[in-house]
N, C-alpha and C positions, 0 to 999 in steps of 0.2 A: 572823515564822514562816517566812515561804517564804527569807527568808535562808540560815536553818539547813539545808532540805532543798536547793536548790542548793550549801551548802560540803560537804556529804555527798555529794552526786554529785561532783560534784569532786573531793572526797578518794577515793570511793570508784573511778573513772578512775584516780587517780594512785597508786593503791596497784596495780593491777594491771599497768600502767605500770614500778611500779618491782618487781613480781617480777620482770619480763623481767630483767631488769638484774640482779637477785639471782642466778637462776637461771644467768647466762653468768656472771657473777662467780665461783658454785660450779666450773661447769664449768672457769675458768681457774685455781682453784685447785687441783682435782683434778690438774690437767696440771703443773702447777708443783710437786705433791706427788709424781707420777712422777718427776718432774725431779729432785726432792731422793734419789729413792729410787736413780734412775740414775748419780748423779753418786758417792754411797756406794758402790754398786757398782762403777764403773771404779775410785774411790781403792781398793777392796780388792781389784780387780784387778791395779793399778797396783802396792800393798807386795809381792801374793803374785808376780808379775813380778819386782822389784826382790828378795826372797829367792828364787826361781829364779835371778837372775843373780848373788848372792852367793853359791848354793851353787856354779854352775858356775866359778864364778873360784876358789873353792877348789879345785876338778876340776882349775881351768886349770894349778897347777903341777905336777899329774901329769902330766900333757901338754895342751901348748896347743893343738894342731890340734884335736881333740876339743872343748876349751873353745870355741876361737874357734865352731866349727859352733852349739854350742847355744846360747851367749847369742846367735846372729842367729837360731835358730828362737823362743827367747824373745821374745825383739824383735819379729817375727812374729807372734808367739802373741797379746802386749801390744797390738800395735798392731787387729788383726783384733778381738778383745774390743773395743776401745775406739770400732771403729766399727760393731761389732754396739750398742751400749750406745745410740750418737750414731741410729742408725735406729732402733731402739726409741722416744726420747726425742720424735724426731719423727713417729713412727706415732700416737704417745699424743696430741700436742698435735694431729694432724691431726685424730684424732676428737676430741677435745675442742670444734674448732672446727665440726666439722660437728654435732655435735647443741647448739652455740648456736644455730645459724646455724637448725637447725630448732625449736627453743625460741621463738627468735626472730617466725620467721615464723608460727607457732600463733600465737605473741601477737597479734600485728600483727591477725591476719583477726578476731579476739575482742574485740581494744578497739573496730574498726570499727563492727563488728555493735552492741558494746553503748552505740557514740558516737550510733547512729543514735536505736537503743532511748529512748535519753536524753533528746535533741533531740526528740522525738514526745510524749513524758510532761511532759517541761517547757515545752513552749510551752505545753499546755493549765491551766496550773494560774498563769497569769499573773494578776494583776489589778491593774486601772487604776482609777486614785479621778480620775480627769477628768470635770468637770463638765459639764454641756450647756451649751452658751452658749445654743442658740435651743432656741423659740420666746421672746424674751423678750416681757417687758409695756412699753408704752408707759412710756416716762418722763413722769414726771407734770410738768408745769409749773408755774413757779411761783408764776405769774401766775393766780389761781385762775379769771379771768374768761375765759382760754383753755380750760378744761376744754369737755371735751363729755357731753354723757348717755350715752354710748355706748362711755367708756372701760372702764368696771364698775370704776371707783371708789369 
């Protein structure tokens, strides 16, 4: 029986345990779903750039002084998005990593507390089948003319 209720403490330690770990798993996933949302973003940044610099090169055989200027403000334009996107990417994963890190440490203080809890409950509920060795009785001999009146034989 007491088997069973220590693999239940046990289990029930290692389950808490591994929410931690769930929880920052979520949280790096969340950041990594930013990251996909980011990354779609600069690529649709990136074609509507690449069709601003097809429109202006169409421009450009109107005149190219005119064309050369704006495909380098395009260029410009492309490059400034593409690092606005890259700090965003990294503002997201920053916080992501800061509310593990505090996920984290809640945990930590809570398994403490309830490692201690544990350790206190379960030493009182041990039990030992050890037998008294003493006081024992005289060994009887075998020699019956050894006996005394006074063994309580």
């Amino acid at each position: 029986m007491h088997e069973h209720v220590l693999a239940a403490i046990v289990t029930d330690d290692e389950a808490e345990a591994l929410l931690a770990v769930e929880k920052l798993d979520d949280a790096l996933a969340l950041a990594d779903d930013l990251g996909g949302h980011a990354a779609a973003t600069a690529a649709a940044t990136t074609k509507a750039a690449t069709a601003a610099a097809e429109a202006t090169a169409a421009t450009a055989a109107v005149t190219t002084a005119a064309a050369a200027a704006e495909t380098t403000a395009a260029a410009a334009i492309a490059a400034a998005t593409a690092e606005a996107v890259t700090a965003a990417k990294a503002a997201a994963i920053a916080e992501a990593a800061t509310a593990a890190a505090e996920i984290i440490a809640a945990e930590k203080v809570a398994l403490v507390l309830a490692a201690t809890a544990t350790a206190a409950t379960a030493a009182s509920s041990i039990e030992t089948h050890a037998l008294f060795v003493f006081p024992l009785r005289p060994l009887q001999s075998l020699n019956p003319k050894r006996r005394t009146n006074n063994a309580g034989v």
